[in-house]
Residue, then its C-alpha position, 0 to 999 in steps of 0.5 A: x655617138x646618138x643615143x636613142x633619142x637621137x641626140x648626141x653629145x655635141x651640143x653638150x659639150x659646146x654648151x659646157x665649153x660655152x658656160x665655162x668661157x663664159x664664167x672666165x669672161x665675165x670674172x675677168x672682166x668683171x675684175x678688170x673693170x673693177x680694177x679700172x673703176x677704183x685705180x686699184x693697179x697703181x696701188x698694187x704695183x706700187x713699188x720702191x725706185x728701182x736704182x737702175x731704172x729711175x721713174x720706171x713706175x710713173x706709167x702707173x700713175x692713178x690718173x693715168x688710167x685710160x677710160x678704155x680699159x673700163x670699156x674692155x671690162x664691161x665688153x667681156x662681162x657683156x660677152x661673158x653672160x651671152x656665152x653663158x646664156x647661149x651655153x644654157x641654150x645648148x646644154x637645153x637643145x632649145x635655141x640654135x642661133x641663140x646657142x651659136x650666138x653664145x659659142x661666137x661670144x665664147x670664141x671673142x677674146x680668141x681662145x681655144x675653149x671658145x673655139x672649140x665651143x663654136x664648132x660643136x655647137x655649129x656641127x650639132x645643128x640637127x641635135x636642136x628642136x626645130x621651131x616652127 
């Protein structure tokens, strides 16, 4: 559906769909990397022995948290502003490719909204200003 300026919803909705996984992306990330930083998992999975399976909890150990999980954190934070940026982008019809950009950053961590984001966004190519 065009309305009479001759843009549709499409790059709307792609955009809408881009800033909502982005928010997720960067809240997730931002509290894993926050969980990783401060050894917070040990303390919140601290729990008594249980009797049938002794010393079940030692894989939690405070010092056992591998530096990667840090790493995965700050890459959804990062993959998380570039949707937002590129879901802006879309809602504002400015920048395709930075709004393409932004749907693939949306689509990263393989989820539908995101999926579903970089298919609007590619079908309304011609819904954004050309820059010339």
């Amino acid at each position: 559906m065009v309305d009479g300026n001759g843009r549709g919803g499409l790059a709307s909705a792609g955009g809408i769909l881009s800033i909502v996984t982005g928010a997720f992306e960067v809240i997730a990330g931002g509290l894993i990397a926050a969980l990783a930083t401060f050894k917070i998992p040990s303390l919140l999975l601290w729990q008594p022995e249980f009797p049938f399976a002794p010393g079940s909890w030692d894989i939690f150990d405070i010092a056992g948290i591998p530096k990667w999980i840090l790493i995965v954190g700050i890459v959804l934070v990062i993959l998380g502003v570039v949707a937002i940026v590129g879901g802006v982008c879309a809602v504002r019809r400015k920048s395709f490719g930075l709004s393409l950009a932004g749907a693939i950053c949306a689509f990263l961590p393989f989820n539908l909204l995101g999926l579903l984001a970089l298919i609007f966004v590619s079908v309304a190519r011609r819904e954004f200003v050309t820059e010339f």
